[in-house]
Structures are given as structure tokens and as C-alpha cells.
Backbone as numpy.savetxt, mean C-alpha at the origin, in Angstrom:
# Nx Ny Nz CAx CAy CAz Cx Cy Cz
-17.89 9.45 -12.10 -17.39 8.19 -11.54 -16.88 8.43 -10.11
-17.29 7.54 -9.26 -16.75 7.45 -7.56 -15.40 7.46 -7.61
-14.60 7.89 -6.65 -13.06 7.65 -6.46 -13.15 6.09 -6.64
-13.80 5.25 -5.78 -13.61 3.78 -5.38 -13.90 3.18 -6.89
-14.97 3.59 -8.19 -14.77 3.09 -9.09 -13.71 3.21 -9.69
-13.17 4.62 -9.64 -11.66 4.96 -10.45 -10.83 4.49 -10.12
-10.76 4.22 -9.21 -9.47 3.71 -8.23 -9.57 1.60 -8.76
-10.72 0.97 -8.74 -10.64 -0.18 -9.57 -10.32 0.02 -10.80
-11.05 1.29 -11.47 -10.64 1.27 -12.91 -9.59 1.00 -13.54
-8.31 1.47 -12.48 -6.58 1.82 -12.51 -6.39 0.35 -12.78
-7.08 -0.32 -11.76 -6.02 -1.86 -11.84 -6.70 -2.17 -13.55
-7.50 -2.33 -14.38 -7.71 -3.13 -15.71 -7.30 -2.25 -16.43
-6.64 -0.88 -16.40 -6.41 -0.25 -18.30 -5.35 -0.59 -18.64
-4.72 0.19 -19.83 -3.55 -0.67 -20.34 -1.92 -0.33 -19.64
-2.51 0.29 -18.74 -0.98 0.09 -18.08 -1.23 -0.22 -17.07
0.17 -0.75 -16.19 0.29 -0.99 -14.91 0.07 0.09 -14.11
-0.57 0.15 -12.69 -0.80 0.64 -11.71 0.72 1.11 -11.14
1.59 2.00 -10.94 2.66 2.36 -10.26 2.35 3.30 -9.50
2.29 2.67 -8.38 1.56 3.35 -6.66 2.80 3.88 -5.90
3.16 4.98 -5.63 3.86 5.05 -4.39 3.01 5.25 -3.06
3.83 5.16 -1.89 3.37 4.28 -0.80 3.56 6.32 0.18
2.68 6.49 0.48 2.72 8.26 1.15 3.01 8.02 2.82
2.96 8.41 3.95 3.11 8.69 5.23 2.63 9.49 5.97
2.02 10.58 4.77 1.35 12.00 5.86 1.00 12.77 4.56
0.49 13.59 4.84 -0.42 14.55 4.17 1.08 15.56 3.05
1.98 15.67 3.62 2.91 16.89 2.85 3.62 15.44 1.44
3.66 14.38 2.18 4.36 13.26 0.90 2.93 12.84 -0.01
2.34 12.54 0.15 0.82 12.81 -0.42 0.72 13.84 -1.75
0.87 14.55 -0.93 0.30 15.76 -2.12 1.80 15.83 -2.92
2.83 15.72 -2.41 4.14 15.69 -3.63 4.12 14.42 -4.38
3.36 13.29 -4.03 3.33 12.00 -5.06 1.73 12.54 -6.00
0.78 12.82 -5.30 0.03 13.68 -6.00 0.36 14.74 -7.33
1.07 15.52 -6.94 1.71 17.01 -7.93 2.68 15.85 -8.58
3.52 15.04 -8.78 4.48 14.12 -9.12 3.88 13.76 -10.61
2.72 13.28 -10.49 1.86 12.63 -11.65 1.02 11.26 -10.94
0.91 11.02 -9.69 0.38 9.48 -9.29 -0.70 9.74 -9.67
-1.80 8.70 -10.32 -3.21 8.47 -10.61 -3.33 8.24 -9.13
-2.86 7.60 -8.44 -3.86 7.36 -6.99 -2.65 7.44 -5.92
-3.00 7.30 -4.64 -2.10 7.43 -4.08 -2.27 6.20 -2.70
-1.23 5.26 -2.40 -1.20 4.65 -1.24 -0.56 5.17 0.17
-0.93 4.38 1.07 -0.30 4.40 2.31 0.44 2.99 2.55
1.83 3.36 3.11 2.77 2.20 4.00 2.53 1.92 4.97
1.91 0.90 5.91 2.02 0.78 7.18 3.18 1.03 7.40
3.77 0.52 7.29 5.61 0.56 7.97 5.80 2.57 7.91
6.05 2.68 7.35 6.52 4.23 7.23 5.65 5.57 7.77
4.14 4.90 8.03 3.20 5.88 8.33 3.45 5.49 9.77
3.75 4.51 10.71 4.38 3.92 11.69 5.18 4.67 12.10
5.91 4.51 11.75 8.04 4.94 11.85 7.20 6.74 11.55
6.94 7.28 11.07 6.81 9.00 11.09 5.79 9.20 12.39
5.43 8.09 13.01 4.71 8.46 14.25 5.29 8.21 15.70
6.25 7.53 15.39 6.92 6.35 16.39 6.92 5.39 17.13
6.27 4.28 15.43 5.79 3.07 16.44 6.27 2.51 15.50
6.39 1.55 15.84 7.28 0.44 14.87 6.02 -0.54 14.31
6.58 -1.13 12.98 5.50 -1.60 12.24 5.43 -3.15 13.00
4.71 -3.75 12.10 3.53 -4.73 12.37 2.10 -4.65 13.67
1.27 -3.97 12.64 0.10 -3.74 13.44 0.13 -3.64 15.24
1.28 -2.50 15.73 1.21 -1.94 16.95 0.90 -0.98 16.92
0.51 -0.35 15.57 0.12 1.19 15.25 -1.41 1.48 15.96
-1.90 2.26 17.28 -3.35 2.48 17.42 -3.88 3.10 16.20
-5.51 2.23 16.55 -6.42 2.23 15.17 -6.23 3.75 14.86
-6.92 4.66 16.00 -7.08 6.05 16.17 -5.93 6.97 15.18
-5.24 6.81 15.37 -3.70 7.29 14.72 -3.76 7.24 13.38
-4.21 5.88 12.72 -4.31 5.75 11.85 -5.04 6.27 11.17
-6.51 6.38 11.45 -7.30 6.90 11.29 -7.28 8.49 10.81
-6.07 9.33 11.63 -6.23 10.20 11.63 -5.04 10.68 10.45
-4.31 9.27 9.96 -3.11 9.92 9.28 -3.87 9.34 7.93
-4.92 8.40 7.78 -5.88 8.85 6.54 -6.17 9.69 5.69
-7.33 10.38 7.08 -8.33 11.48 6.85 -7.11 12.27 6.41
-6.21 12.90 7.27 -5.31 13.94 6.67 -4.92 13.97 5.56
-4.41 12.86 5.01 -3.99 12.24 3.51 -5.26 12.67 2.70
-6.38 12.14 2.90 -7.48 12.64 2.00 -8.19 13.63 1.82
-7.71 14.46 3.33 -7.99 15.72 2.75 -7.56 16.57 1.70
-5.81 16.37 1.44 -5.27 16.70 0.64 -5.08 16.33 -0.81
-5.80 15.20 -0.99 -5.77 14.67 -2.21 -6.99 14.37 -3.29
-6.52 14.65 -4.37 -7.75 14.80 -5.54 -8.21 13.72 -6.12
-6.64 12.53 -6.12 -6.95 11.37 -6.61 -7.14 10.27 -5.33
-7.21 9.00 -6.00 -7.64 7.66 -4.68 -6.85 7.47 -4.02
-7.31 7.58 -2.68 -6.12 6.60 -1.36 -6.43 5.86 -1.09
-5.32 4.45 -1.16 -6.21 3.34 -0.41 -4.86 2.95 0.58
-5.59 2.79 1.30 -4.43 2.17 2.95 -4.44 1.51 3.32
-3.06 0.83 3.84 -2.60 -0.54 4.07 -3.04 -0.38 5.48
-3.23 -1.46 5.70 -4.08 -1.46 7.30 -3.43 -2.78 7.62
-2.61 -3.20 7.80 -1.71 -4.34 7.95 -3.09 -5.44 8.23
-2.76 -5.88 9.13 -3.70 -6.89 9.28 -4.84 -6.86 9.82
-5.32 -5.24 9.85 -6.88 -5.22 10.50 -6.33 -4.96 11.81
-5.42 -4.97 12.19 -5.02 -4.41 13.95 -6.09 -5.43 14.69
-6.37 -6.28 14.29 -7.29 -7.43 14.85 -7.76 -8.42 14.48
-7.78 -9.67 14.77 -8.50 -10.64 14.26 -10.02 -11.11 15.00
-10.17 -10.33 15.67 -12.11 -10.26 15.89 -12.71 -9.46 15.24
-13.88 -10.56 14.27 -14.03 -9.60 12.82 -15.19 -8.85 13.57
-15.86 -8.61 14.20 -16.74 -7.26 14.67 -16.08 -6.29 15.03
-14.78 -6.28 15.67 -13.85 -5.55 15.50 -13.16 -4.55 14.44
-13.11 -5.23 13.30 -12.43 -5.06 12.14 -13.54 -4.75 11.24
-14.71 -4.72 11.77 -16.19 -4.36 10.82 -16.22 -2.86 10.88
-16.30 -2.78 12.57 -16.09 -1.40 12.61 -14.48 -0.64 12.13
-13.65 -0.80 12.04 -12.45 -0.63 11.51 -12.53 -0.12 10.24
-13.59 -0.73 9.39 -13.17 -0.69 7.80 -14.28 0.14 8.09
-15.10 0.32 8.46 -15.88 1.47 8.43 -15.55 2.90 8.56
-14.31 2.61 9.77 -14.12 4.10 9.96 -12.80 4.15 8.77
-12.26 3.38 8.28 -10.95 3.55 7.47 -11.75 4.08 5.89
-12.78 3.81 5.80 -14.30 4.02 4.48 -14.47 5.48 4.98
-14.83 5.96 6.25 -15.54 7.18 6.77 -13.60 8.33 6.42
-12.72 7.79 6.67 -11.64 8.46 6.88 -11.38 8.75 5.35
-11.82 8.53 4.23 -11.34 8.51 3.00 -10.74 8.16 1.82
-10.49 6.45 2.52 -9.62 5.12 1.71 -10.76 4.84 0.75
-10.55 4.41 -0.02 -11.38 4.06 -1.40 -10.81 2.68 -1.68
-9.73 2.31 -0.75 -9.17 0.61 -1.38 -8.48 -0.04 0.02
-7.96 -0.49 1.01 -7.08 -1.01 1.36 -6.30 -2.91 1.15
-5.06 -2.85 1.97 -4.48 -3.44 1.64 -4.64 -4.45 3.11
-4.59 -5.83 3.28 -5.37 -6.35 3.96 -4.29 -7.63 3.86
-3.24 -7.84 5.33 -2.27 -8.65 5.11 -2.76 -9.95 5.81
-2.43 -11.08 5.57 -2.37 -12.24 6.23 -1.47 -12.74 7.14
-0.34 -12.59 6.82 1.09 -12.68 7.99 1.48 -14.45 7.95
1.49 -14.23 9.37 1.20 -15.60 9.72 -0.05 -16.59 10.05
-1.17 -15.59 10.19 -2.28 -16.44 10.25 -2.83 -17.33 9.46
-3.92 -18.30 9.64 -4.39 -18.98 9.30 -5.06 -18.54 7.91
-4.95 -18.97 6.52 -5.44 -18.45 5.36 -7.46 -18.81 5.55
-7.87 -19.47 6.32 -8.99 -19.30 6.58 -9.57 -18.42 7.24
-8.58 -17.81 8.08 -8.69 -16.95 9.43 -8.84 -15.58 8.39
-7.97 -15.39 7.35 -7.77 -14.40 6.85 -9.02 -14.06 5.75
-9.71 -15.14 5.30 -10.39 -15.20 3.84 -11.99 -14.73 4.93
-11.61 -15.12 6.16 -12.81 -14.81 7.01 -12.73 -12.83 7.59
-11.61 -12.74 7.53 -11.44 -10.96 7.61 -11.60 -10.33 5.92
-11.31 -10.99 4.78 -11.95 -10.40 3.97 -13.46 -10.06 3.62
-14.19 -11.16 4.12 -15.50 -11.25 3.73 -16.37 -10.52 4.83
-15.55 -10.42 5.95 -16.27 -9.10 7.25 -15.55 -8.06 7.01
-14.82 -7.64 5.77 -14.46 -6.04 6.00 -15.39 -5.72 4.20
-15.76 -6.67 3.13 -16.30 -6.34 1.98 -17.87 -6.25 2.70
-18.32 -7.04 3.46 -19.49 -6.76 4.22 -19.92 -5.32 5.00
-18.72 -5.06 5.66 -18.52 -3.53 5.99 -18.24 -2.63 5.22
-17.57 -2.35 4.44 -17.44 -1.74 3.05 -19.04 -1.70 2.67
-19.45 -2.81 1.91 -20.77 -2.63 1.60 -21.99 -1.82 2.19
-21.57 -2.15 3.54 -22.69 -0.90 4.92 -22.47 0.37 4.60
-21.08 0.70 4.15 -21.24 1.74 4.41 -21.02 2.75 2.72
-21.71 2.07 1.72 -22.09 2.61 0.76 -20.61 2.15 0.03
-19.86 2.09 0.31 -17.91 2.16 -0.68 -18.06 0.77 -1.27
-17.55 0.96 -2.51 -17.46 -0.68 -3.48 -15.37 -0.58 -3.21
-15.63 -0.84 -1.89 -13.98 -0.75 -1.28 -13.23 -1.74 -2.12
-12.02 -1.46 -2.72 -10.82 -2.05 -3.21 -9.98 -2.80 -2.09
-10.31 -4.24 -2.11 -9.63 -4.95 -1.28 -8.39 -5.90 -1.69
-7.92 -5.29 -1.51 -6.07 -5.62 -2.01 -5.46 -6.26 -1.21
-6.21 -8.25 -1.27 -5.19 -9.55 -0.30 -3.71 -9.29 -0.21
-2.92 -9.00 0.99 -1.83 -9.53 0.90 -1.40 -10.60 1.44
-0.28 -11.67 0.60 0.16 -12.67 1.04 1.23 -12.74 1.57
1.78 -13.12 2.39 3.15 -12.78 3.11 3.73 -14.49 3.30
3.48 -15.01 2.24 4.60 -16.36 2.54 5.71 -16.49 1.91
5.99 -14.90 0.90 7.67 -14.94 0.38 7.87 -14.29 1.77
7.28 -12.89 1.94 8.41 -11.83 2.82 8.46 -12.90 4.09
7.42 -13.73 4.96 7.39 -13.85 6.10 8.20 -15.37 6.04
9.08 -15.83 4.72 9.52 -17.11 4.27 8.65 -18.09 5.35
7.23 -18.70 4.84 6.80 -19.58 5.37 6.56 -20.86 4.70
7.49 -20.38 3.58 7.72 -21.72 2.68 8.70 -21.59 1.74
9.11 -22.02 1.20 10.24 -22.42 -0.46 9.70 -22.84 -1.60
10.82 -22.36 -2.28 10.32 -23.07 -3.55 9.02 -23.39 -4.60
8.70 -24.45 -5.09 7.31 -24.71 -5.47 6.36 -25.09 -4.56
6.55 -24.93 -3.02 5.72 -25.06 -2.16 5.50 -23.99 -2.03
5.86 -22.70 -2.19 5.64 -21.60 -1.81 4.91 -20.59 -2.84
5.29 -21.14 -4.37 4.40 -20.91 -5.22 3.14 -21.04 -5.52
3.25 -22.48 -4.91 1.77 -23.20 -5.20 0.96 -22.53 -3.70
1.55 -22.60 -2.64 0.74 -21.56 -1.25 0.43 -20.44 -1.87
0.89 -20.03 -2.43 0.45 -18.49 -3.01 -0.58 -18.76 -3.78
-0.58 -19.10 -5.04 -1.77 -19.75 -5.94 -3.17 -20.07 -5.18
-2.70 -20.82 -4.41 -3.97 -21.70 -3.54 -5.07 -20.83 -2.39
-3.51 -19.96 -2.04 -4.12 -18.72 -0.74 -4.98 -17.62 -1.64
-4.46 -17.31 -2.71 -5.24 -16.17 -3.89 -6.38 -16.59 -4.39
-6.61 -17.87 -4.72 -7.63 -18.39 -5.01 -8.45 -18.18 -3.66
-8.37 -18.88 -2.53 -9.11 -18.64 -1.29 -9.84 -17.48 -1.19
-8.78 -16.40 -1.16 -9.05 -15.07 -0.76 -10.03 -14.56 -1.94
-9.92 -14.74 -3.18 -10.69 -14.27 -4.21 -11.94 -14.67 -4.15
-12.56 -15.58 -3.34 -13.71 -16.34 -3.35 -14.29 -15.81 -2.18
-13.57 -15.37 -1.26 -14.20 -14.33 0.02 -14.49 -12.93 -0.77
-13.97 -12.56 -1.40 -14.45 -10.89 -1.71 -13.07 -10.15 -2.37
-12.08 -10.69 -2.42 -10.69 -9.80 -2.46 -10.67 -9.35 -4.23
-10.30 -8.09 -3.94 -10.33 -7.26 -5.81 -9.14 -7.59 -6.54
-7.85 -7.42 -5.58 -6.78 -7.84 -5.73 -5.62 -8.58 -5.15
-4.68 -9.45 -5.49 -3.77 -10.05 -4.87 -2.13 -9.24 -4.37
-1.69 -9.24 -3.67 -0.45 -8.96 -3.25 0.56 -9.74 -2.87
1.66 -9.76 -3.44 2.45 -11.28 -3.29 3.75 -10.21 -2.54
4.73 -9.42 -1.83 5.02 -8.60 -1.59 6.00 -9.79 -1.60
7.68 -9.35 -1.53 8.82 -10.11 -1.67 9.59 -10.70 -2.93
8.90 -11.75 -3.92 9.49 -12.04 -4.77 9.74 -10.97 -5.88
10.97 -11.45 -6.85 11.35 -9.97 -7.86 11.55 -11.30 -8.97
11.83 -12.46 -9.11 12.09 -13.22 -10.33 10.91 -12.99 -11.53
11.51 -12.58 -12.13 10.21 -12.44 -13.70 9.31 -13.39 -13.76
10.13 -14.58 -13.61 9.50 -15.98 -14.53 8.48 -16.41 -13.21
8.44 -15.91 -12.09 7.89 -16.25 -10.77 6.66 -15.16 -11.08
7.14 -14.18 -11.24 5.46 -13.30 -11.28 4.93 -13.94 -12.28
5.47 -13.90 -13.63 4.68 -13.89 -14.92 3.72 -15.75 -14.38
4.43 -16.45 -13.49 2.98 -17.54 -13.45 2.29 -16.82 -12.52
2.60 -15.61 -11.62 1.53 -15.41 -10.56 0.55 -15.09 -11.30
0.92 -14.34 -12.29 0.34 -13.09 -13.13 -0.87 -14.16 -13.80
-0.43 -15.47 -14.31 -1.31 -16.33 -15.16 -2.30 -17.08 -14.50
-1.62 -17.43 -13.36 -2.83 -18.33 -12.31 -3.38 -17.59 -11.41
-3.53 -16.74 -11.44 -3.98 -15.68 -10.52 -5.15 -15.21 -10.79
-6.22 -14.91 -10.85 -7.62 -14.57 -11.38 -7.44 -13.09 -11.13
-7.05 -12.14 -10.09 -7.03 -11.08 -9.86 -5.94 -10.06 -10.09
-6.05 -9.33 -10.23 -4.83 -8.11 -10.80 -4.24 -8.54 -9.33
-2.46 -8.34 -9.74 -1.58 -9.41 -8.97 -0.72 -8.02 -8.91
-0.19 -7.75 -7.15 0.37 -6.53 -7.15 1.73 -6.53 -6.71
3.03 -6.48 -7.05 4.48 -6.48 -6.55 5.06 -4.97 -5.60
5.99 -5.61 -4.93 6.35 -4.36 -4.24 8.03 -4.29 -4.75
8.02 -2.85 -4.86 9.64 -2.69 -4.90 10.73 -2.71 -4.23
11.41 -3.41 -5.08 12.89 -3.62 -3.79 14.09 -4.10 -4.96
15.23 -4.08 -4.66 16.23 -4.41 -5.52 16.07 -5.65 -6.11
16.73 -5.28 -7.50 16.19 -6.72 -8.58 15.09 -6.72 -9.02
13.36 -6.19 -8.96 12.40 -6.19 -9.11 12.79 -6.08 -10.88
11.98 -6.03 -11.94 12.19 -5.74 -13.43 11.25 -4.26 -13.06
11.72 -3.77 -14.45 10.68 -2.43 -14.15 9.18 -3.02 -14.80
8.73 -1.52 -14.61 7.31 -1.82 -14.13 7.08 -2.17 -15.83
7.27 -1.25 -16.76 7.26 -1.82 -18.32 7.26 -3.63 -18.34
8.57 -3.75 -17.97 8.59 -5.72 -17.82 7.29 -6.23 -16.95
6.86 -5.62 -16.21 6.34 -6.21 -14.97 4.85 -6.21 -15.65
4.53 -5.18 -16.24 3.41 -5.18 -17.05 3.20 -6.18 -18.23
4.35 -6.15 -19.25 4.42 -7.14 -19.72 4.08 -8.95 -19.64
4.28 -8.76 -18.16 4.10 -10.16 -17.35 3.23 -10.33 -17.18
2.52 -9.22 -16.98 0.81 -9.73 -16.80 0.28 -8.99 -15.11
1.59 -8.54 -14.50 1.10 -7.87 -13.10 -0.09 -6.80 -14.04
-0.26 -6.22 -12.68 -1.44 -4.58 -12.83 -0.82 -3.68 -11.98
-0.30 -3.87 -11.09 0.18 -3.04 -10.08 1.13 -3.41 -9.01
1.98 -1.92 -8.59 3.60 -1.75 -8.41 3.28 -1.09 -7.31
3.74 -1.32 -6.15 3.88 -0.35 -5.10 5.44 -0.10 -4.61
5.37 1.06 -3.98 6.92 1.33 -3.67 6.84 0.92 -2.37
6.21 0.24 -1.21 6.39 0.22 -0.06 6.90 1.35 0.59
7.74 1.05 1.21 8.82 1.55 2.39 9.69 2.28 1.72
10.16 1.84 0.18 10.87 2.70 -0.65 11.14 3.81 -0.53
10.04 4.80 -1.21 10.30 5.79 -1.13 10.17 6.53 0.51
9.98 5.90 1.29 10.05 6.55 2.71 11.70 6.66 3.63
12.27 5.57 2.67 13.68 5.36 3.16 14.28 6.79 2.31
13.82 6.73 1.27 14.54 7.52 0.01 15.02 8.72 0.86
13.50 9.27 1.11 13.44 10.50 1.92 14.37 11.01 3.30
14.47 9.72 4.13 14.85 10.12 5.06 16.00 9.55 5.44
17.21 8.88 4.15 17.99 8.82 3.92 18.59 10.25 3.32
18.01 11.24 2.75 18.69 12.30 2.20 18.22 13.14 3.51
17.05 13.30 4.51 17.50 14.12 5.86 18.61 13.34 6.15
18.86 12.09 6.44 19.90 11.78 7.66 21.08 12.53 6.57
21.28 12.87 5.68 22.44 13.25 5.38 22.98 14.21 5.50
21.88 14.82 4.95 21.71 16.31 5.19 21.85 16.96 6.49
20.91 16.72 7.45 21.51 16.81 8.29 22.46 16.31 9.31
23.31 15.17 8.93 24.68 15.29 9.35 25.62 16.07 8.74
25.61 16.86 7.55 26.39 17.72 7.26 26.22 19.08 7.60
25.06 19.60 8.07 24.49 20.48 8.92 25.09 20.89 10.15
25.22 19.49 10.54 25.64 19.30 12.26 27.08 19.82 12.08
27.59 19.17 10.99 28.97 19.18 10.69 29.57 20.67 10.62
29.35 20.86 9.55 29.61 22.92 8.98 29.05 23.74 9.40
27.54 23.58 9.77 26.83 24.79 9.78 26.57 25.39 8.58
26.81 25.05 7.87 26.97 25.53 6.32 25.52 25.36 5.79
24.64 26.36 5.15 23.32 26.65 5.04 22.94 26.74 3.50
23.78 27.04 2.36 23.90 27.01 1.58 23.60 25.27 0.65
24.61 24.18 0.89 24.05 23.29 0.36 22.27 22.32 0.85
21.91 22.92 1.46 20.05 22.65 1.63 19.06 23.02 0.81
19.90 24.46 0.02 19.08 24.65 -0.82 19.01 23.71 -2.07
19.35 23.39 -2.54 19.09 22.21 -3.96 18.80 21.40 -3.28
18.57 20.55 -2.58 17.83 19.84 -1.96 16.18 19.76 -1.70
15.71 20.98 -1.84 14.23 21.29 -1.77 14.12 21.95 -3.28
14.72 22.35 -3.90 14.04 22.50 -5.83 13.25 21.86 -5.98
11.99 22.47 -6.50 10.97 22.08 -6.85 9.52 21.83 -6.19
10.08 22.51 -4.51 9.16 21.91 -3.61 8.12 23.21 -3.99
6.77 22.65 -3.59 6.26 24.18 -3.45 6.12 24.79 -2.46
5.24 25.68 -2.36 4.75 26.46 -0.98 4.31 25.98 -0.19
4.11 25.27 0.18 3.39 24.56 1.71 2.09 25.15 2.01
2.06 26.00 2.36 0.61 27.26 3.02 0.52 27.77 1.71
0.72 27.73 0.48 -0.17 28.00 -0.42 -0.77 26.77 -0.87
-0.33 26.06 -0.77 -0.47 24.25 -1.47 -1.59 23.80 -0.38
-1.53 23.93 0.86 -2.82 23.48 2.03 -3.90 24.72 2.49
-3.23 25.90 1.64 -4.18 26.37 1.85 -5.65 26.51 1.75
């Protein structure tokens, strides 16, 4: 079986998909060794470890290259968030998904923002077209951004979601992404009117993924999560560093890591 079939396979078996979200090749292979069936990329955090701040200011090139690195190291599927195509000229974005296909993604994640949901259902169907060129049955994972980007309320904002998933599913999209809401009773209708495995991101309040499965989602991503996790315990660490000099508490801090140059070797 292809990575890109396995990697669809994940979203229909009987459990939920629980994705963490990688940044570079060394967090990769520790969500890898961890137990992940597949492994994602964060725009935001693969950003921020380069020093660019998120929403698609990241160059394509960069990206590209913090892919390939990722897939070199990894046994199971990567699929990468490519925010919004870093473009809305789809010959642009043809070649894009080509090279993001050539770099080693087997799925990405494909945001809408603020644009036009036609504008967007028209970048799905020129990047499954490109996908298709270039041999990959690519995992295209719609995201909707009218909780996080609040471009609506309420049951207007439910029913935009419904209506935009439907859209997008009829252009080519494998899966839906609703990123923001955590209310149960709010997924479990995404989960029902939704034709496509329906994917949540983590953040406080979310139910766990057991509940979330229950509801009818397929798949959990950690976003930005675990990228804060991480570099909330450097900033600590090393402010107590700065502080003592004291060399001793760093070690429990890395238990469990492995060898590095035996692990890439």
C-alpha cells in the first residue's frame, strides 16, 4: 500500500486519527518513535522555528525544504499544512502542490481564511488536478476558518460551515477542518452533516479524542500545541540556566531522548 493510500486509510478505521503537528525533522522523528501512525506539519510553528511569522508569509522554498527534511526522516505519512497555497493564482499553486507531492507530503491541509469559498473550492480542484499529474492520490484536508477567523456566530456560522464543506467536497476535498470550535454538541452535528471525515484542532476545553470519536470526528490535530509545549519548557529552562548556571537540573529534562547521530544516521 502507498503512504498516500495509508495515510487515507487512517481517516475511516475504527479509531480517530490523533495527529500531532511536527516543525522540523528532530520533532518528527520523536512524534514518529512516540507511536504517531502519521505525522503532520503546523504552518504556524514550522514558521516561528524559521522566523517568520505565520499566515502564509512563509517562502514557498523554505517550506519546501522543511518537508523534504521531515520526510526524509520518517517511515510513516506527512501531510502539510500549506496554509493557503501561499497564493491564490491557481497555476501558481499547481506548481506548488507539485513540488509539496515531489517534497514528500502524502496529504495537505488547504485553508480558506478569509477568501471567497468559491475562490477556495477553485484552489481545491487545481491542487487535486496537480496531485493527480503528478501520480499522488493526495489527501486534501479543507480548512475552514469561520470559527478561528470569527466570520460569523452562532447558527450562521454553523450552517457557513455545513454549506462551505459541502462546496469544498464537490471540488475534490478528502477531508474537512473546522479548526476553533471545542463544544461537543457543535462537532457531533459537524460530524453528522458533514459527508467527509471532519478534523478538530486542540486547544483548551476540546473533549478528548475518545469523546471526539464518539461524535463521529476522524481526526485530531495538535496544531501549535505541542510546539508551544516545547518551547515553553526551553524558555524555562533556560531562564534558570541564565539564572544558576546550575547544569544538573537539564538533565531530566531530555530522558528518553535518543541519540541524534545514531537516530539520522
Amino acid at each position: 500500500m502507498s503512504q498516500a493510500a495509508a495515510f487515507k486509510a487512517l481517516h475511516s478505521g475504527p479509531e480517530i486519527l490523533v495527529l500531532p503537528n511536527a516543525w522540523d525533522a528532530a520533532s518528527a522523528a520523536i512524534m514518529e518513535d512516540a507511536g504517531a501512525r502519521a505525522v503532520a506539519t503546523s504552518s504556524a510553528a514550522v514558521a516561528w522555528a524559521h522566523g517568520y511569522a505565520d499566515g502564509d508569509f512563509f517562502p514557498v522554498p523554505l517550506v519546501l525544504t522543511a518537508i523534504a527534511e521531515m520526510s526524509r526522516v520518517l517511515k510513516v505519512p506527512l501531510t502539510a499544512d500549506i496554509e493557503g497555497g501561499y497564493t491564490d493564482d491557481l497555476s501558481q499553486l499547481s506548481e506548488t502542490i507539485k513540488a509539496v507531492v515531489g517534497a514528500g507530503a502524502v496529504g495537505i491541509n488547504l485553508e480558506d481564511g478569509k477568501r471567497d469559498p468559491a475562490l477556495h473550492a477553485r484552489k481545491i480542484e487545481a491542487a487535486r488536478k496537480a496531485a493527480d499529474q503528478a501520480g499522488v492520490a493526495l489527501f486534501i484536508n479543507a480548512r475552514t476558518d469561520v470559527y478561528l477567523k470569527g466570520l460569523m456566530e452562532g447558527e450562521a456560522a454553523q450552517a457557513e460551515v455545513i454549506a462551505r464543506a459541502r462546496t469544498y467536497a464537490a471540488a475534490g476535498a478528502d477531508g474537512v477542518f473546522v479548526p476553533g470550535p471545542t463544544d461537543e454538541a457543535l462537532l457531533t452535528t459537524f460530524a453528522k452533516e458533514i459527508a467527509l471525515p471532519v478534523n478538530a484542532m486542540a486547544r483548551p476545553g476540546l473533549p478528548s479524542a475518545a469523546r471526539l470519536q464518539a461524535a463521529g470526528l476522524r481526526r485530531l490535530s495538535s496544531g501549535g500545541g505541542l510546539f508551544a509545549a516545547a518551547y515553553g519548557t526551553l524558555a524555562r529552562a533556560t531562564a534558570a540556566y541564565l539564572k544558576d548556571g546550575e547544569s544538573d537540573p537539564l538533565a531530566p529534562l531530555s530522558e528518553g531522548l535518543p541519540s541524534f547521530n545514531k537516530w539520522f544516521g
